[in-house]
Residue, then its C-alpha position, 0 to 999 in steps of 0.5 A: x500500500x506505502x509503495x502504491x501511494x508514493x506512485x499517486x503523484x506520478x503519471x506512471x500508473x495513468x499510462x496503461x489505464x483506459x483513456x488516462x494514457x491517451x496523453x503522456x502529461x508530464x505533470x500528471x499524477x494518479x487516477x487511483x489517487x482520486x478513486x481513493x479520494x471519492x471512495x473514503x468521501x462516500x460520494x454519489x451521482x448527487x455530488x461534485x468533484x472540482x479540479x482548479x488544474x485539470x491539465x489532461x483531464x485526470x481527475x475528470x476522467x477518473x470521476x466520470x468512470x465512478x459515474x461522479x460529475x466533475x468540473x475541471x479548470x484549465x487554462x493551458x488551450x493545448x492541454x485543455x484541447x487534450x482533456x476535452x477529447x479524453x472527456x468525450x465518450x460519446x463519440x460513435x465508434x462505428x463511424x469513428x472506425x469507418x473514418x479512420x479506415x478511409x483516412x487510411x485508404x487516402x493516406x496509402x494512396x497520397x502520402x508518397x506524393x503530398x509529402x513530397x509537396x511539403x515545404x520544410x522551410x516555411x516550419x518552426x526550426x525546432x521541428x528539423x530538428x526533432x526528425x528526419x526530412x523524410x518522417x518530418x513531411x509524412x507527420x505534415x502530410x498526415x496532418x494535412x489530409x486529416x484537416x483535409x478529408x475529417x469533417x467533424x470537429x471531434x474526429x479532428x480532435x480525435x486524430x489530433x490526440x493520437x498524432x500527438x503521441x506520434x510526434x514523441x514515438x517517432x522523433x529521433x530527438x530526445x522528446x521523451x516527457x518532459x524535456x525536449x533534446x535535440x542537440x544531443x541527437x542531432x547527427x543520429x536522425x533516422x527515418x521512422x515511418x508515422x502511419x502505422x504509429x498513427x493508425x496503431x494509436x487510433x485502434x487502442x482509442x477507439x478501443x478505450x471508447x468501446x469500454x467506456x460505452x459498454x455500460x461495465x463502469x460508471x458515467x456522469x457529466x464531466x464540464x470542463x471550463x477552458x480558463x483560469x482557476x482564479x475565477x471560477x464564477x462557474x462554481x456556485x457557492x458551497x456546491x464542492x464536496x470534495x477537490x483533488x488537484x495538484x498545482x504546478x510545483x514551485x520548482x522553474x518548471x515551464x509548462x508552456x514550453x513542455x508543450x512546444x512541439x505539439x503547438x509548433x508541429x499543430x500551427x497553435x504557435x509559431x515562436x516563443x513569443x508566441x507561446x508567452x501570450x497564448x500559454x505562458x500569460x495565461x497560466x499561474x506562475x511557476x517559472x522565471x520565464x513566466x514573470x517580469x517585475x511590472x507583472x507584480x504589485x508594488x511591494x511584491x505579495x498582494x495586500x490580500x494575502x498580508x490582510x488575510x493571512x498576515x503571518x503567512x504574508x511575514x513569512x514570503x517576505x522574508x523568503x522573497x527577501x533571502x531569494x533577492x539577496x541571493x539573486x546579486x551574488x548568483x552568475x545567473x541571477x535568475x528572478x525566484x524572488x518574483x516566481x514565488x510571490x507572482x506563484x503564491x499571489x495565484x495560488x492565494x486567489x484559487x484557494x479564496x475560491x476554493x474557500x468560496x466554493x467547498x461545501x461545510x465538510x468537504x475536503x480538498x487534497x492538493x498533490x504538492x513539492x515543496x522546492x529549493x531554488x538557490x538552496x532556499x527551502x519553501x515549505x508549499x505545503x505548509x504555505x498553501x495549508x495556512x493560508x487555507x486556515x486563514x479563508x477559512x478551512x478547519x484544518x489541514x494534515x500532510x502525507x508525504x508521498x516519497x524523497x525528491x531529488x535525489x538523482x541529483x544528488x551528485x550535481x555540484x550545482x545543486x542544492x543540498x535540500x531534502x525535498x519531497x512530494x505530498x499530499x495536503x488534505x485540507x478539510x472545510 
């Protein structure tokens, strides 16, 4: 049981379970962390799951196979075009099938010819990169004839999702999740045919989809907001009875450049400025990349946080102000002073509506790693479950799910700090 709980933060257990591992998300965690979760509440048809970061669609997915209603946020638009699809069970596999065994046909007897026509110059220079010419034009030249010759919005959808595994099984670059890497394989580009990778995928969806419409599980409404968790006026007041959610981890992760590939490969950005205004702005922060100075109000931390929780608010600054001082003696001089005030300004506003939404007697379990950016420990957990008490919460309690960090261990360039991942469960 210890060993299955130190794995509910991970992705791991997702990746063979029926529409879960539709979408290899590198900030997922367990489905069976939110079976637990709505099994120990005693949760019915009548009750409602919410997901502040529903990303891929874990915890939504999850909810609707116990036959659970669930509304999920999520303001990453090419995550949340991958949640939308792995929530749709309605889609008729028959004619799906039908679809997919015509764009076969069409493929088989285009391909040669449509990539030929593909012009490499016009794409984004990450994308030669990733691939040989040859697998490059067959990837454009698939993804053309599925805009060409598929008509219905979620069969596109559906093709979409599965060439988006394809991209990272067929790259001759180092794309496995979360990190792209193609200098390391740059001289190493090998030819790898992306049809039958493609054709291979859409037969285990469509398979998943039988399974889920086969009346063996569970069903309910699954509504995913595409927006921001800070404002989620599509919530009524007191409706919640329970939250399972992880927020992005306070550790320089940039969730919007995790997905470049995807987005450069799908025409959904073509630059990294680009990927700012489309993902980056609109996400809570969590990276260097993702705050600059005038993104913050005078004096850093919001004047709700320090007229809420005004310990909590002490207690930032003085980590804010240790992080500024060590940011001048540093090479890099990388803005953490601003990542965790801009990360915990969000983080305030989400758990004041999560405060506004949860029923008297609900809880909310919240996947979280503490971090240590420039060797200064930030306690989130801890943070986030105080600033809870303050809006309102009766209480909070902390599992630790497994050690962190240690891989780099033996990096001179690392901190020294123990971090580990955990659960906070915090009740209303």
């Amino acid at each position: 049981m210890e060993k299955a709980k130190s794995q509910y933060g991970t992705f791991r257990e997702s990746m063979r379970a029926p529409i879960h591992s539709w979408f290899t998300y590198p900030a997922g965690y367990s489905y069976r962390l939110v079976e637990v979760k709505i099994e120990e509440a005693g949760l019915d048809k009548d009750s409602l799951v919410l997901d502040p970061f529903l990303g891929s669609g874990t915890t939504g997915v999850a909810a609707k196979f116990m036959g659970i209603p669930s509304i999920g946020y999520e303001a990453h638009p090419f995550v949340q075009q991958i949640a939308t699809a792995k929530l749709n069970w309605d889609v008729n596999t028959e004619e799906l099938r039908d679809v997919i065994d015509a764009f076969a046909h069409e493929a088989a007897k285009k391909m040669p010819k449509l990539a030929e026509k593909i012009d490499l110059t016009t794409v984004p220079e990450l994308l030669p990169k990733c691939y040989s010419d040859q697998t490059l034009r067959e990837l454009l030249g698939l993804w053309k004839l599925v805009q060409e010759s598929i008509s219905d919005p979620a069969h596109v959808l559906f093709f979409k999702v599965a060439m988006t595994n394809t991209l990272r099984v067929v790259s001759s670059a180092g794309t496995g999740w979360p990190y792209i890497a193609p200098s390391k394989f740059a001289e190493k580009k090998v030819d790898r045919p992306a049809l039958p990778n493609l054709l291979k995928r859409l037969d285990q969806m469509v398979l998943d989809l039988d399974y889920v419409q086969g009346g063996r599980i569970g069903k309910a409404k699954a509504t995913l907001v595409s927006g921001d968790s800070r404002n989620m006026s599509k919530v009524k007041d007191a409706s919640v009875d329970l939250v399972v959610t992880s927020p992005p981890y306070l550790n320089n992760f940039d969730y919007a450049d995790r997905t470049r590939l995807e987005m450069y490969f799908f025409g959904d950005a073509t630059s990294w400025g680009d990927i700012t205004s489309k993902v980056r702005d609109k996400l809570v922060i969590a990276a260097t990349t993702q705050v600059n100075g005038s993104t913050l109000p005078e004096g850093m931390l919001k004047s709700d946080i320090r007229d809420a929780a005004p310990k909590v608010h002490k207690d930032l600054m003085k980590t804010i102000t240790a992080l500024g001082i060590e940011k001048k003696l540093k090479k890099g001089k990388k803005n953490y002073d601003w990542m965790v005030a801009g990360y915990f300004n969000g983080i305030f506003d989400i758990l004041a509506e999560c405060a506004r939404t949860v029923k008297v007697g609900g809880e909310m379990h919240w996947v979280l790693g503490d971090s240590a950016p420039y060797g200064i420990h930030i306690p989130t957990e801890k943070f986030i479950g105080d600033i809870a008490l303050e809006l309102g919460f009766a209480s909070y309690t902390e599992e630790i799910l497994r050690t962190r960090g240690d891989k780099w261990k033996n990096n001179p360039q690392r901190h020294g700090v123990a971090l580990q991942e955990s659960i906070i469960t915090i009740k209303r």
